[in-house]
Each structure stands twice: as C-alpha cells, then as structure tokens.
N, C-alpha and C positions, 0 to 999 in steps of 0.2 A: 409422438408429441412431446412438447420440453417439457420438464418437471419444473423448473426455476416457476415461483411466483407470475400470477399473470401482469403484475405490477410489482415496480420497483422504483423506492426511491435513493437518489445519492446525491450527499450532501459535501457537495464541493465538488469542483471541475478542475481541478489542478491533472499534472498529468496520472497520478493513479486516482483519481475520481473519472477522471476523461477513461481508463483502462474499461474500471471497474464497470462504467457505463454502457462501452462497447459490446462488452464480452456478454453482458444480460439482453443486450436488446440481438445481439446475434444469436441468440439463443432462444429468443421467441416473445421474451417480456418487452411490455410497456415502460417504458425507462423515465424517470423523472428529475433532471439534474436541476441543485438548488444551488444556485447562483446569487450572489446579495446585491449584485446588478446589472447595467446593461453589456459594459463590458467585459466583466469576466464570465459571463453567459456567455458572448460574440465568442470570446477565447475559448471554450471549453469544446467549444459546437465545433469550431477549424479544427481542436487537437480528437475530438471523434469522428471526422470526416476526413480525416488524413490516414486516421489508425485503419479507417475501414476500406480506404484505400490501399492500403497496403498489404492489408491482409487477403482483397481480393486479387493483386496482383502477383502473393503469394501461391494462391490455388487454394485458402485457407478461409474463404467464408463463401457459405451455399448458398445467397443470393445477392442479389445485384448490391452493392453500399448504399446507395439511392432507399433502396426496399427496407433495411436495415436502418438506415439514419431516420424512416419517415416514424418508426419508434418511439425514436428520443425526445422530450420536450425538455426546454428549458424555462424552469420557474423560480419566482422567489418562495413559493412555498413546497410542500409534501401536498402529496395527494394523499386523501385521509384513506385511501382502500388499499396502499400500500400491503402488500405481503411479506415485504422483506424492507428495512432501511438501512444501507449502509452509508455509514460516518467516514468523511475520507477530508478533512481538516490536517491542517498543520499539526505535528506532533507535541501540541502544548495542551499539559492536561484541564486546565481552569478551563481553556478553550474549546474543547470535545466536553468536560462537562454542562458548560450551559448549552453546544448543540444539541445532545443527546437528550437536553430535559428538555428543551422545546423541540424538539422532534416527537418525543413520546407525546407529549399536550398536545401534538396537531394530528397524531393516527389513530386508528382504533385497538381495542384491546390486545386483537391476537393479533396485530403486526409484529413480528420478530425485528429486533433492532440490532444492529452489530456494526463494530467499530473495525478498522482499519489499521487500528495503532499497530507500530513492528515492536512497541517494548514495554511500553504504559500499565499498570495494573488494570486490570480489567475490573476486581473487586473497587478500584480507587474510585477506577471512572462511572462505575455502577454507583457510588452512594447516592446521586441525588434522583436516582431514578425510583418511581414508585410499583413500578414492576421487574425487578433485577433479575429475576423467572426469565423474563423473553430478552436477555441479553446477551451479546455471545463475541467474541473476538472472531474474525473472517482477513486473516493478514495475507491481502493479494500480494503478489512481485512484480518488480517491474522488469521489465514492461509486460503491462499484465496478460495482453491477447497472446504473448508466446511464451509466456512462462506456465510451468507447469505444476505449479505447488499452489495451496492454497492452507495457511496452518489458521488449524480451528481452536480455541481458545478456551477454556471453560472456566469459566467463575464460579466462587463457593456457590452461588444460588442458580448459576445457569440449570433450567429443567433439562433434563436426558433428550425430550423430544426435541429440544431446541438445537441442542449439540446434533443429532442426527438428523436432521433437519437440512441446517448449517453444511452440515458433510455429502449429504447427498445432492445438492445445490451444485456443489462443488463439481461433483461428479459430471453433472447434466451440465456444465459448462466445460466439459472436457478435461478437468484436473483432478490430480489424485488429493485428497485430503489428507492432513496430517494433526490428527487429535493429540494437544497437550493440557495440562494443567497449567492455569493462571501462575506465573511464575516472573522474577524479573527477567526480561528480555526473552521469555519463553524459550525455544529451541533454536531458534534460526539466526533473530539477532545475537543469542548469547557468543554462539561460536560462529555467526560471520563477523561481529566489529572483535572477538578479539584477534583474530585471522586479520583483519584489516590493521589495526592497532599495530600487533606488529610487524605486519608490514612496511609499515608508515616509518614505525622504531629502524627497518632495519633501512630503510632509505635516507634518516636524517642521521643515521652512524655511517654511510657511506657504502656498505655493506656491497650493494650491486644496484645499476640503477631502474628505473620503475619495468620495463619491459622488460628485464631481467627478471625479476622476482616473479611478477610475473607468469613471462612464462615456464619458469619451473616449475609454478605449482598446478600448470595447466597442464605442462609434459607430463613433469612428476609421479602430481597425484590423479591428473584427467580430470580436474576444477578444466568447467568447458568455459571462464570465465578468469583473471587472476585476480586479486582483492583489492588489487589500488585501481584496475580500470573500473570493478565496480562498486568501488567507494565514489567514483568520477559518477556513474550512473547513477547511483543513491542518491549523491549530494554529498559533500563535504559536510554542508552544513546539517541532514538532516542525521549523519553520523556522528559527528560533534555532540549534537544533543542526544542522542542514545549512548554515546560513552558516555557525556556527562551523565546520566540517569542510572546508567548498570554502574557507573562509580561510584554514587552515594548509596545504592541497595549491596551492590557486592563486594567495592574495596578496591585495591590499589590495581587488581592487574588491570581494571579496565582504566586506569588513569588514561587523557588525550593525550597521546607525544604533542610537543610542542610545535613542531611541522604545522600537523593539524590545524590549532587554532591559529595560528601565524596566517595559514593561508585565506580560512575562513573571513578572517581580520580586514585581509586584503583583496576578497570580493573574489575569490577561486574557489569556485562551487564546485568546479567539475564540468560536466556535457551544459547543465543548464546557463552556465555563464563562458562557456567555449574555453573555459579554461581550469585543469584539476592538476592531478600528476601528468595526465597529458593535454595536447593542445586540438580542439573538437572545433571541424565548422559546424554551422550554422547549419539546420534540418529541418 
C-alpha cells in the first residue's frame, strides 16, 4: 500500500503542478488541483492526461491512465482533509505568500504544507504562516514523472517530523530525497543556474555554439542533460528570475549575461515558447 497521504492538495496546474499532480495520484492519492478557473483547470487536466499517457506508453505506470486520472479533481478550493498541500505557483514570493496563508485558512491543523520554490527562502515564505512547524520546501524537477530527485528543504522552524515526513513521501513516489538547509538557491539551483550562467557567458563570447557546450559537458562530465538545453526546459524566464534572486542574496557571480535577458525580452523562453538556445516543436 502507498504511503503518500490518502489526499493531496496542489495549487496550481502549470506544467510542475500538472507533474507534481500526476506522480501523487499514481501513487495511490486523491489529488486536488486548484485552478482559479475554468480554463486553466481544462489546461491542467490535458497536461495530466498527456503525462499519464506517456508514462503508460512508457511501461512506467501500473494502471490504466483512465484509473489514474479518475483520482484527480479539479477545484477552486483545497479540500480541508488534505495530508499534504503542495504550492506550485509562479516563482514570485508576495505571490506564494498570500497562497500559502490562504491555503493554511482552508485545511486542518496537521495538514503539512510545502512549497515548490527551486530558490525562495523558505523562512521568507513561512512569515505569514501561523503554523511554520508544518512547513517544508518539496522542490520537484522537471519533468517531474521521470525525474528522480526530489530536494527537501528545511526552515529554522520546520518540525524533524515534517522533514521526515516530506522525505519519505518522496520515497513512496519513487525518488531519492535530498535533505538541505534553508539556504539561498538551496543545493541544486545554486550550482545548476551558475553552470547555466556560464554557459550562456561562454556562448555570447562566442566560445563554441549551444550543442557544443553542450555536449561536452554531457561527454565530458556524463551531465545526462547540457545546461543551455536545460535552461530551454526550465524556462529562460524562470531562470532569469532565480539568477536575478541568487544575485541580490550572493553577489556578482550570479549576475544574468546579457544574452539572457535580451532573449527573455524578446519572448524566447525556451521549449515553452518553441524557442530558447534551441528551436522545439510543438508537444
């Protein structure tokens, strides 16, 4: 039997709310995606009904996606019996703070609540919470159903049980957890955007071009991935705003090359807009 929560709420259907959604309810939970309307609900429900398709054409989920999706609900609110709620909002802190405090207003006490952010302070986003005890960082990858990490986050007041908690969760969705302390950019974005960064650095110097870099650091160093294709996967834009943010906590080396925001500027997000350092159809 799963361990995950027999309920689960997530707030936001974007494509890592749409993962994070997946991967709970193929795991045995009641999934609750909160949508703020009709159609980014419609949107959410296609990017979980695609994923679950893929994954059974994979050989990689043990019942039918049918059986799997009939799980998922999409609502405007949380269901109050929640076990677990995960935050999966755009990476703007004002913005997770007001969800996270009306998220806690609508569940009960021992709901464990945990955020998604890849760089955000955890203690930041916890101020307006009135239980910071049941609060925890849970930073999926994308795409979440095949990736295999899952960093757990802990803030000055996160309880012990919570972190373990958090981690074993983890587990019972098939990913290893990786416990860090509340830190900027924690462990993963510290050293993937500045890897990406200069990446970026060494393509607007000329240096070698993007499938170049690339794949040397895929031969290289056996990165099963190189740092510009997945900056293209991340978002341009969603790495723009995490250099921006490790800039002002750590200092100059995370400054954005100029490249960066040029192409942000100019609507090159990467896979989600079919165009980053490289050129993506449509999926």
């Amino acid at each position: 039997m799963s361990g995950v929560p027999k309920r689960v709420g997530v707030i936001g259907g974007g494509r890592m709310g749409a993962g994070i959604a997946q991967v709970f309810a193929a795991a045995g939970a009641v999934v609750t995606v909160v949508e703020q309307d009709q159609a980014a609900a419609a949107a959410a429900r296609e990017r979980i009904t695609t994923g679950l398709q893929r994954a059974a054409e994979r050989g990689k989920l043990a019942e039918d996606p049918t059986a799997v999706l009939d799980r998922v609900e999409l609502s405007g609110e949380l269901q109050v019996d929640a076990g677990l709620v995960v935050e999966a909002v755009p990476e703007d802190a004002p913005l997770k703070m007001r969800v996270l405090a009306a998220a806690e207003n609508a569940v009960g006490d021992g709901t464990v609540l945990a955020t998604n952010t890849s760089s955000l302070s955890i203690a930041g986003l916890a101020e307006g919470l009135r239980r910071p005890e049941r609060f925890v960082g849970m930073h999926f990858f994308n795409p979440v159903p095949a990736s295999s990490l899952v960093e757990i986050v802990v803030g000055p007041q996160t309880a012990d049980a919570v972190r373990d908690a958090a981690a074993s969760w983890a587990a019972d969705l098939g990913k290893t957890a990786v416990v860090v302390r509340d830190s900027p950019g924690f462990a993963t974005s510290r050293l993937g955007v500045l890897l990406g960064l200069e990446a970026i650095r060494m393509l607007e110097e000329g240096v070698a071009d993007a499938a170049s870099i690339d794949r040397a650091m895929e031969l290289g160093y056996r990165h099963p991935m190189g740092p510009l294709r997945s900056t293209d996967l991340v978002g341009l834009d969603v790495r723009l705003a995490i250099a921006e943010h490790l800039h002002r906590e750590l200092g100059e080396r995370f400054a954005p090359p100029r490249l960066l925001r040029e192409k942000v500027a100019r609507g090159e997000l990467g896979r989600k807009s079919g165009q980053g350092f490289y050129t993506w159809e449509a999926s």
